[in-house]
C-alpha positions as CSV (number, residue, x, y, z in Angstrom):
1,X,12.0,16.2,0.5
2,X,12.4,14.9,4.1
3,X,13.9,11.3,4.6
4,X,10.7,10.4,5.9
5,X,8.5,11.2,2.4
6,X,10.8,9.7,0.6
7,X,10.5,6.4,2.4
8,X,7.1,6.7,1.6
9,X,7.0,6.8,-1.6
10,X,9.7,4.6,-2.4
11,X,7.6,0.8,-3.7
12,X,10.2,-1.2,-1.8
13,X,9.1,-0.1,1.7
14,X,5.3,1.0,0.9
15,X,3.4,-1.5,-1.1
16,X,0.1,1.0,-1.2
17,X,2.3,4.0,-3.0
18,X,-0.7,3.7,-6.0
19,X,-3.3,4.0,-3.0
20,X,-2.0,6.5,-1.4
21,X,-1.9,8.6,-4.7
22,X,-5.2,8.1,-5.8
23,X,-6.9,9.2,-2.3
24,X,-5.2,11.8,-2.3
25,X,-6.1,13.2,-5.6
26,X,-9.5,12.3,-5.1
27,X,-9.3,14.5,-2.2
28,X,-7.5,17.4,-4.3
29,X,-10.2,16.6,-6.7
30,X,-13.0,17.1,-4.5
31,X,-12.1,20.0,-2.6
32,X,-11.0,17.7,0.2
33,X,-14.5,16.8,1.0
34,X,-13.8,13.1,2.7
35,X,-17.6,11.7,1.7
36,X,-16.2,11.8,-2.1
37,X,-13.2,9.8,-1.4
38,X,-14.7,6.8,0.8
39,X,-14.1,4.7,-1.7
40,X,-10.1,5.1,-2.5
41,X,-9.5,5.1,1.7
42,X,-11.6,2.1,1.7
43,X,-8.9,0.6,-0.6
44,X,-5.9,2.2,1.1
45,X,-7.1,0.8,4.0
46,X,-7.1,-3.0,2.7
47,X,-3.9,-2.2,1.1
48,X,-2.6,-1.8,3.8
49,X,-4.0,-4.3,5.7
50,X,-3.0,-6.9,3.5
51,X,0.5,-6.2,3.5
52,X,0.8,-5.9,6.6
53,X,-0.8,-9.7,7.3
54,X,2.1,-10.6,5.1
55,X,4.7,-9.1,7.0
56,X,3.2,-10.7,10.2
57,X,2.9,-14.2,8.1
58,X,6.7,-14.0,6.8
59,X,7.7,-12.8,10.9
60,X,6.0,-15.9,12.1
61,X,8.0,-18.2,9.7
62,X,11.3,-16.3,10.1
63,X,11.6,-14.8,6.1
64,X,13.9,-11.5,6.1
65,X,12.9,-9.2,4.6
66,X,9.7,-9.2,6.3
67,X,8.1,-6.8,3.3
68,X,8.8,-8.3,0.3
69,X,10.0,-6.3,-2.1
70,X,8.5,-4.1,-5.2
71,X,9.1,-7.0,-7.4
72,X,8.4,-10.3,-5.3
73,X,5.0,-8.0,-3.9
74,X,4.2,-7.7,-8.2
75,X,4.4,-11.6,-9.0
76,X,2.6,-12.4,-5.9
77,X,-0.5,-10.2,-6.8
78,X,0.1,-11.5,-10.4
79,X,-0.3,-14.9,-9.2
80,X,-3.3,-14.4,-6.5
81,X,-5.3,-11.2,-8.3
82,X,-5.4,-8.1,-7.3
83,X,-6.7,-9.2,-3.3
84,X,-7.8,-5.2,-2.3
């Protein structure tokens, strides 16, 4: 596995790992017919979005990492509900 895919699915550095997975076996599922699977992008989409307004938020106020990690990312969504 390239250096690159396993960046991906390591949960430190991609928050959406769980989104990812389930498009894509929706799409395995469904004979990769992309109507079936609006749903799960839809969600990968916010996913993503929403981490990446935190990274922009924790930029702005100066807070290394920028991505929190798997854990910190697990007690924030704990805390706020599942936002996506």
């Amino acid at each position: 596995m390239s250096r690159h895919a396993q960046q991906l699915r390591d949960h430190d550095i991609n928050p959406c790992v769980a989104e990812t997975d389930a498009s894509t076996k929706c799409m395995d599922d469904n004979n990769y017919n992309k109507d079936m699977c609006t749903a799960y992008f839809l969600k990968y989409k916010s996913c993503r979005k929403f981490w990446h307004d935190i990274m922009k938020q924790r930029r702005r106020n100066g807070v290394k990492p920028e991505m929190p990690s798997a854990e910190e990312r697990k007690k924030m969504l704990e805390s706020m509900g599942k936002p996506y």
